[in-house]
C-alpha positions as CSV (number, residue, x, y, z in Angstrom):
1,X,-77.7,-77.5,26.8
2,X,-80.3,-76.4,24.2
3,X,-82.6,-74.7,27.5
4,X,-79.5,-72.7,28.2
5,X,-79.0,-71.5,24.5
6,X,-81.8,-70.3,24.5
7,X,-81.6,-68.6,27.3
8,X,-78.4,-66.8,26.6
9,X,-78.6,-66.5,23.0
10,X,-80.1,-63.1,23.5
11,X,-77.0,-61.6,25.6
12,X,-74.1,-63.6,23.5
13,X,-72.8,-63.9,19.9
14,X,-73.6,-66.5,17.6
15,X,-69.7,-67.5,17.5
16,X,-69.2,-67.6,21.2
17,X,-71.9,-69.9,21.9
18,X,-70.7,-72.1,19.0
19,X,-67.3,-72.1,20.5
20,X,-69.0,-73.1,23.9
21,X,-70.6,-75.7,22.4
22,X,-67.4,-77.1,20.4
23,X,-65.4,-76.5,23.5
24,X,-67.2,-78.1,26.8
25,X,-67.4,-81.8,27.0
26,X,-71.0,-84.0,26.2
27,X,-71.3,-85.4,29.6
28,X,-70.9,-81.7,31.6
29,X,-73.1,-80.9,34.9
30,X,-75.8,-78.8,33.9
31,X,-74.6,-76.3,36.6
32,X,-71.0,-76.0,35.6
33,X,-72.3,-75.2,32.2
34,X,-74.5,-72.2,33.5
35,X,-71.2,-71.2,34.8
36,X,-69.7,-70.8,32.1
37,X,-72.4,-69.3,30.3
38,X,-72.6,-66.5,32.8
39,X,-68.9,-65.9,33.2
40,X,-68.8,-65.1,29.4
41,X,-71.7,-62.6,29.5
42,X,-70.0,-60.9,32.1
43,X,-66.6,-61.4,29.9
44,X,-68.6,-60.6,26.8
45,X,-69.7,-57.1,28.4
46,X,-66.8,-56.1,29.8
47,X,-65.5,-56.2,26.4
48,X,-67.9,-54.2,24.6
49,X,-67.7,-50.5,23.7
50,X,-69.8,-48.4,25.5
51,X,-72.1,-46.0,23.5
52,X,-70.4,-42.9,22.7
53,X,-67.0,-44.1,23.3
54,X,-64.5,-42.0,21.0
55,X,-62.6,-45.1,20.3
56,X,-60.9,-43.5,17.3
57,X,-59.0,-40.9,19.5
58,X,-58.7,-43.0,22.2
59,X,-56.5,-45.9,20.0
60,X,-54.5,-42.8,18.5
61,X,-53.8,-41.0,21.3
62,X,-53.2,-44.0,23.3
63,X,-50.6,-45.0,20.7
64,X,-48.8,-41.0,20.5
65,X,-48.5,-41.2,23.8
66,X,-46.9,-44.7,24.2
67,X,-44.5,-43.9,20.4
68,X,-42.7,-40.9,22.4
69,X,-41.2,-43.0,24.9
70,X,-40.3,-45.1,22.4
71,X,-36.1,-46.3,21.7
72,X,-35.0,-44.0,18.7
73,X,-32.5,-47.4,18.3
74,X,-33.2,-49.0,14.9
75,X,-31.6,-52.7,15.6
76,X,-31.8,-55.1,18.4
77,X,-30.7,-58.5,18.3
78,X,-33.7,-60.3,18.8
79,X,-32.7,-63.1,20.4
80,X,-29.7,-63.7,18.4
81,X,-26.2,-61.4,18.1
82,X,-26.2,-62.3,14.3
83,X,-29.5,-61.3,13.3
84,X,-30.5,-57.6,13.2
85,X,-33.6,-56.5,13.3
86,X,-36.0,-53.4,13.0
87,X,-37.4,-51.9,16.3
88,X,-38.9,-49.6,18.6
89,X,-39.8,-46.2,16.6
90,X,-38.8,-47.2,13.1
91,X,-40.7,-50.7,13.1
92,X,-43.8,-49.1,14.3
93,X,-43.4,-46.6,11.3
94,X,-43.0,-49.1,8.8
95,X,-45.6,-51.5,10.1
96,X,-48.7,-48.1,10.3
97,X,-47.3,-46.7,6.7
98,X,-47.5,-50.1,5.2
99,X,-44.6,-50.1,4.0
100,X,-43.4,-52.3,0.8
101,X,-39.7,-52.2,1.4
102,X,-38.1,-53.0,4.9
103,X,-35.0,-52.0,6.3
104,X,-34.4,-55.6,7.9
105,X,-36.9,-58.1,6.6
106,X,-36.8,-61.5,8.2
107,X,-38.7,-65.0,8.5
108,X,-38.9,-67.1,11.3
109,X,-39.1,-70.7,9.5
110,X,-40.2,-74.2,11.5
111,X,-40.2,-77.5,10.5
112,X,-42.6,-80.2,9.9
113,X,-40.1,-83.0,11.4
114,X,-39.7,-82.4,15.6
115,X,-37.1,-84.3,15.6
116,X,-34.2,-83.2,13.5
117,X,-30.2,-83.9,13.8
118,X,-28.3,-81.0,13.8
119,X,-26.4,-81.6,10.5
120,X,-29.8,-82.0,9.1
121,X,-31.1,-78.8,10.1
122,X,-27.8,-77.1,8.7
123,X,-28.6,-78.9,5.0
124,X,-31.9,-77.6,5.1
125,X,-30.4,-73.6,6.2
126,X,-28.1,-74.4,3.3
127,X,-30.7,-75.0,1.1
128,X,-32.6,-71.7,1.8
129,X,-30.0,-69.8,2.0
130,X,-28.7,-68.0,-1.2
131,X,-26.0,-69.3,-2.2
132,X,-23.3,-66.5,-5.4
133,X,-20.9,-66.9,-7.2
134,X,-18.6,-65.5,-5.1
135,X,-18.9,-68.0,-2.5
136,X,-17.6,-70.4,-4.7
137,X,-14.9,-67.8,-6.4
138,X,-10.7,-69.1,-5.2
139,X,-9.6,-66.7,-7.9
140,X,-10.8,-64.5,-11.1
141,X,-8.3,-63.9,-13.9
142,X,-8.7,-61.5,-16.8
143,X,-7.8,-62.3,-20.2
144,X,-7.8,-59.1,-21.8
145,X,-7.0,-60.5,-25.5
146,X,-9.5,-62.8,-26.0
147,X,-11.8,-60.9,-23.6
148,X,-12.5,-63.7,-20.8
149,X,-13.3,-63.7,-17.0
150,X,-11.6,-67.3,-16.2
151,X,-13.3,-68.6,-12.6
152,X,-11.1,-70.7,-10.4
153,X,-13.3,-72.0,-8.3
154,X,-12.6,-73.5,-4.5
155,X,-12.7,-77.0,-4.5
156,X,-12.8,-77.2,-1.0
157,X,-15.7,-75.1,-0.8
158,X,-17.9,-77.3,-3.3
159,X,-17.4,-80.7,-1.7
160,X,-18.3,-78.9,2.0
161,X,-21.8,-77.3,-0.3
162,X,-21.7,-80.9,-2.3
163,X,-22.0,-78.9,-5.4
164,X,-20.2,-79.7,-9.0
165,X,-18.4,-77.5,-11.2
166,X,-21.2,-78.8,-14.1
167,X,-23.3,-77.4,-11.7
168,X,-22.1,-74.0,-11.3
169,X,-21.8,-73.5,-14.9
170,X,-25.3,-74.1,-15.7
171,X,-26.4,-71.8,-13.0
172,X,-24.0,-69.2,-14.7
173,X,-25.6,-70.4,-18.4
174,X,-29.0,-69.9,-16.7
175,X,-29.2,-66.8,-14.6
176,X,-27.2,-64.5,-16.5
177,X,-28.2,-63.2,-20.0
178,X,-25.5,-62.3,-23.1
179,X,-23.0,-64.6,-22.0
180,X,-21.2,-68.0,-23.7
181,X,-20.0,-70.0,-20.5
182,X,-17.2,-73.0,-21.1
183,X,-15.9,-75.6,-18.9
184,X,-12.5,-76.0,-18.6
185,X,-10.7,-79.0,-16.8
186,X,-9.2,-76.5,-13.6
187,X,-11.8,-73.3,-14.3
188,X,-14.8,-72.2,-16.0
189,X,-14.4,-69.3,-18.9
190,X,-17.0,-66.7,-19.4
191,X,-17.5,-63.9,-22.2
192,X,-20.0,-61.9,-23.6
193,X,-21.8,-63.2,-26.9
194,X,-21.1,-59.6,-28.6
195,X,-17.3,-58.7,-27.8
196,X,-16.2,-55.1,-26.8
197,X,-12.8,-54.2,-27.3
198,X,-13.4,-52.1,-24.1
199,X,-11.2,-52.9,-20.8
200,X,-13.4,-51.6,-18.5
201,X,-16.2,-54.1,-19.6
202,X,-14.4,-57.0,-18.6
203,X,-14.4,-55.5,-15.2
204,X,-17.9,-54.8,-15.0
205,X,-18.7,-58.5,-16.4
206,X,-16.7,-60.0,-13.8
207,X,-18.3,-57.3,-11.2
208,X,-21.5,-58.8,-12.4
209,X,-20.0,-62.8,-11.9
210,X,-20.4,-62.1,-8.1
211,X,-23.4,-61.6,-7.9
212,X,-24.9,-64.5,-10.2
213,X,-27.6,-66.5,-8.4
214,X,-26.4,-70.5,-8.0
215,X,-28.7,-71.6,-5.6
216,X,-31.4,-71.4,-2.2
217,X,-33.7,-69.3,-2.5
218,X,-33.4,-65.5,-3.7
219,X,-33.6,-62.5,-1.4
220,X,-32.8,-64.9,1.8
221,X,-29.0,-63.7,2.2
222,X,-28.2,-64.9,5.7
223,X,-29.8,-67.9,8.3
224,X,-29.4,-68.6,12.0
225,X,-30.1,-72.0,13.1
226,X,-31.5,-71.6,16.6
227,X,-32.8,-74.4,19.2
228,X,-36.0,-74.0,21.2
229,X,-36.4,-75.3,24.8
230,X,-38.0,-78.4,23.9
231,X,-35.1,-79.5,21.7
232,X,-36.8,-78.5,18.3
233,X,-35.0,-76.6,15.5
234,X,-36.2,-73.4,13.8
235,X,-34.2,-70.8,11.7
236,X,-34.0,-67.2,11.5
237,X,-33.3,-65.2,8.2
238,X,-32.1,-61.9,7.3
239,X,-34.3,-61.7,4.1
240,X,-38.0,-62.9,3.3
241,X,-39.4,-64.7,0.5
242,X,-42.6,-66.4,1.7
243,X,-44.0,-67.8,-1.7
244,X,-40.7,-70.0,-2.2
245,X,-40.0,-71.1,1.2
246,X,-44.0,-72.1,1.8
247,X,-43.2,-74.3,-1.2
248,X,-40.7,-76.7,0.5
249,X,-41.7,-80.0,1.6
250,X,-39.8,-79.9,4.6
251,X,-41.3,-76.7,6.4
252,X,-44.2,-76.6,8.7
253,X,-46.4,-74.0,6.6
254,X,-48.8,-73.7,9.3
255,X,-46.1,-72.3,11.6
256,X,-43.4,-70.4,8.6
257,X,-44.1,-66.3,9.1
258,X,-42.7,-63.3,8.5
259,X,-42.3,-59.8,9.3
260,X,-43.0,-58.7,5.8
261,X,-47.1,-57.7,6.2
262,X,-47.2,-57.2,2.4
263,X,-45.9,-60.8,1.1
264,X,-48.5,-62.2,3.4
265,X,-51.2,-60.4,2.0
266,X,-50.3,-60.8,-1.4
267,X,-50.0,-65.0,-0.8
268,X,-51.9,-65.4,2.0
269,X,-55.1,-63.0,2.2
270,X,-56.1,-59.8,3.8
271,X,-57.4,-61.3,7.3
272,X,-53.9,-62.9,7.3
273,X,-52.4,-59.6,6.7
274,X,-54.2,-58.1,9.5
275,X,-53.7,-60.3,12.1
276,X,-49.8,-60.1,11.0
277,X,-50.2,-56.1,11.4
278,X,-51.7,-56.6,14.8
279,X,-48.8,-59.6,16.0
280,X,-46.1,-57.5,14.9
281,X,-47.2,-54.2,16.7
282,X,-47.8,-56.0,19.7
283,X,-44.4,-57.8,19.1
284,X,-42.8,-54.3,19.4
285,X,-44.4,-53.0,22.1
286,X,-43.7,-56.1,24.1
287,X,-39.7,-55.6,23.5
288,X,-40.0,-52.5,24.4
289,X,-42.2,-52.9,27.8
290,X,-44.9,-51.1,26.6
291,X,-48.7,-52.3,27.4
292,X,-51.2,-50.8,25.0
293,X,-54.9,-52.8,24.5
294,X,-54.6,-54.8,21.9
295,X,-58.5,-53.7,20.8
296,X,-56.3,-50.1,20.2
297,X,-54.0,-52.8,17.5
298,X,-57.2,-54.2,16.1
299,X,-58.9,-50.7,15.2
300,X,-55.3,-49.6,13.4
301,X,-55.4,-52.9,11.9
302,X,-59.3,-52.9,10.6
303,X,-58.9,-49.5,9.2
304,X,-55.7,-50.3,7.4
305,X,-57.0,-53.4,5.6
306,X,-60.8,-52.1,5.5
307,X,-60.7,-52.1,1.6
308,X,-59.3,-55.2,1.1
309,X,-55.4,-54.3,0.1
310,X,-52.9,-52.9,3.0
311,X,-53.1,-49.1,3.1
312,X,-50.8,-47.2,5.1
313,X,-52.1,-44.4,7.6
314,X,-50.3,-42.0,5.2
315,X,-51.7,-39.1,2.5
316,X,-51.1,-42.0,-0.2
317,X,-53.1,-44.6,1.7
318,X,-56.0,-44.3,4.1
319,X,-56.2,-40.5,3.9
320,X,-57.2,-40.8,0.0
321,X,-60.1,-42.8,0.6
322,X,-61.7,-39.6,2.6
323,X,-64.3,-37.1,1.0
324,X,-63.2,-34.3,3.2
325,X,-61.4,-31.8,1.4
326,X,-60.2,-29.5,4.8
327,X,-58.8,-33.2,6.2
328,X,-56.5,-34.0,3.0
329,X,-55.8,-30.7,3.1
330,X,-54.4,-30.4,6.7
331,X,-52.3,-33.0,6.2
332,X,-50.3,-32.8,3.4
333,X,-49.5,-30.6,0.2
334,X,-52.6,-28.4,1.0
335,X,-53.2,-26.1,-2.3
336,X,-53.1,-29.1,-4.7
337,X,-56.2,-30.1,-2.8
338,X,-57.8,-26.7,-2.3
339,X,-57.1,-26.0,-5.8
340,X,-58.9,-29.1,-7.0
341,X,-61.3,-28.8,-4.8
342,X,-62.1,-25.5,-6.7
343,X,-62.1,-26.3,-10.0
344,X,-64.4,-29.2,-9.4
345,X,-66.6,-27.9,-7.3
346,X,-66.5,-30.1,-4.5
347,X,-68.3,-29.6,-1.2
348,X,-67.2,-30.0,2.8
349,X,-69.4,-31.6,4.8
350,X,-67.5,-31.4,8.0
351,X,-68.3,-35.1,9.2
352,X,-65.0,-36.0,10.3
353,X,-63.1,-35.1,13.5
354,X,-60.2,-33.0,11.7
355,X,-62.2,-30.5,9.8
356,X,-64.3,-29.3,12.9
357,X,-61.3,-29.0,14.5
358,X,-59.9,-26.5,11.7
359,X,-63.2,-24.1,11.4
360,X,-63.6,-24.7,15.8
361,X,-67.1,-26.3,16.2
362,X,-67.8,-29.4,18.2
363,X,-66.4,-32.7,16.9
364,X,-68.8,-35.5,15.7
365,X,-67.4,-38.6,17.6
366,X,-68.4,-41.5,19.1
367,X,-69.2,-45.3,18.5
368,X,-73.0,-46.2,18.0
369,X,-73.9,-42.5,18.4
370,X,-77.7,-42.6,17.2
371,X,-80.6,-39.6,17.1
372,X,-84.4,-40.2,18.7
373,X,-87.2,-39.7,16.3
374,X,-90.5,-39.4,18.5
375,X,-94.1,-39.0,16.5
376,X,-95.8,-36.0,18.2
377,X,-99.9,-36.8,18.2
378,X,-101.7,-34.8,15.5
């Protein structure tokens, strides 16, 4: 094997022939290996980017094109009638703007255990999911004269959840500031430490009561226990909260995702935040029927993460990290950036592709464009 690494170490990477080497058995025929060997050169070349290649335009374009025959339809089921999820136009907007706040954030959550029960897999929705008040709530009555929200709470509903009413009361006690909370034998009594004689703040307290946190895990409002093909469990959620739900002992980590590209980076890295950019574009384009090269994903993805944080491909993300005045111009809010521009004295160089477009000269493109310096005799 050494005698062909040699030989081929000049027209492959370092990585692939690592991965050759990790990959192939000891014991393979010297020819069958050459085989290989030359089947990923020619793999390996295929793949590269020819000098000059505007791959830039080429990815963008590529993408314009493909967005315009896009669904203007914001939900689809994806898989499941209950769930509804982002897609089509609107996905692909938040995903390239990098987005922090999503109009249908979601997790797709797997277990460690391949073999679960199905009552099983329903405790462990039930404890992600979470779990207000109000779920619990039979009744609310007002007392207006000593200024108390009295909660009646449905007994039937706390065996089914196995929960107390001891329980319930210190999640009330816990998660809600201002408040004295009191167990009584058939309801629990709540009131504000500081009494107001006002009516209307007994409404707004007991307004407030349904939406105390009791338990799961916040932000994670609705799950959706679905079955694979091999008989394995996972669950869907409408809502994502990564940190908490990689913390259970019961999930498989390795496996847990979401759609939410910024909760990854922020727990998991940048490279994992890229390669969750480039999953979910392609995850898009494949529910629509769409086939764009995924090397177009990765260039989006590279430039989006390039300095280490998600920046959207937006006048507040990517755009600010360019020296061209004429390009930040062209884009958005022009004078504010003309008008500094001016007062500090700041100079165009006209590198990029936009500002030769603007003053009409030929635009500097290309990948691994370089410029031949000969010696003439003296």
């Amino acid at each position: 094997m050494e005698d062909l690494i040699k030989k081929y170490e000049k027209k492959l990477s370092g990585k692939i022939i690592s991965d050759i080497k990790l990959n192939v058995p000891k014991n393979i025929d010297k020819k069958k290996l050459e085989e290989i060997f030359k089947r990923a050169v020619t793999v390996f070349e295929n793949a590269q980017i020819d000098t000059s290649e505007a791959c830039g335009l080429i990815a963008s374009s590529s993408f314009g094109e493909q967005s315009t025959q896009m669904t203007l339809n914001e939900k689809h089921g994806g898989g499941t009638s209950t769930i509804q999820l982002s897609s089509g136009l609107p996905r692909i907007i938040e995903i390239f703007d990098g987005r922090k706040e999503l109009s249908t954030p979601m997790m797709e959550i797997f277990f460690k255990k391949k073999k679960l029960s199905e009552n099983e897999v329903k405790n462990y929705a039930m404890h992600i999911k979470e779990t207000k008040l109000i779920e619990f709530i039979e009744e609310f009555q007002l007392d207006f004269i000593n200024q108390v929200v009295k909660c009646y709470l449905n007994k039937d509903k706390l065996k089914k959840e196995k929960y107390s009413q001891e329980a319930i009361a210190k999640a009330l006690q816990k998660n809600m500031k201002g408040i004295i909370v009191e167990e009584e034998e058939e309801y629990i009594s709540v009131k504000k430490k500081i009494k107001d004689e006002k009516i209307m703040d007994l409404y707004k307290l007991k307004d407030k009561l349904k939406n105390v946190f009791v338990s799961g895990i916040k932000n994670i409002s609705q799950v959706v226990i679905v079955q694979e093909d091999d008989g394995s469990y996972k669950i869907l959620t409408r809502g994502s909260s990564l940190k908490h739900v990689l913390e259970l002992d019961f999930i498989d980590p390795y496996k847990t995702t979401t759609n939410d590209i910024w909760q990854i980076c922020n727990h998991l890295g940048i490279e994992a935040a890229r390669a969750a950019i480039i999953k979910e574009t392609d995850k898009v384009l494949e529910v629509q029927g769409l086939n764009i090269n995924i090397r177009h994903s990765m260039l989006i993805a590279d430039t989006m993460s390039l300095s280490g944080i998600i920046k959207g491909i937006t006048r507040f993300g990517i755009l600010l990290d360019k020296d061209s005045v004429i390009s930040k111009a062209s884009f958005e809010t022009p004078m504010k950036h003309i008008f500094n521009a001016a007062i500090s004295g700041q100079k165009d160089k006209l590198k990029s592709v936009m500002e030769n477009v603007m003053v009409n000269q030929p635009i500097p493109i290309g990948t691994g464009m370089g410029r031949l310096l000969a010696k003439e005799d003296s």
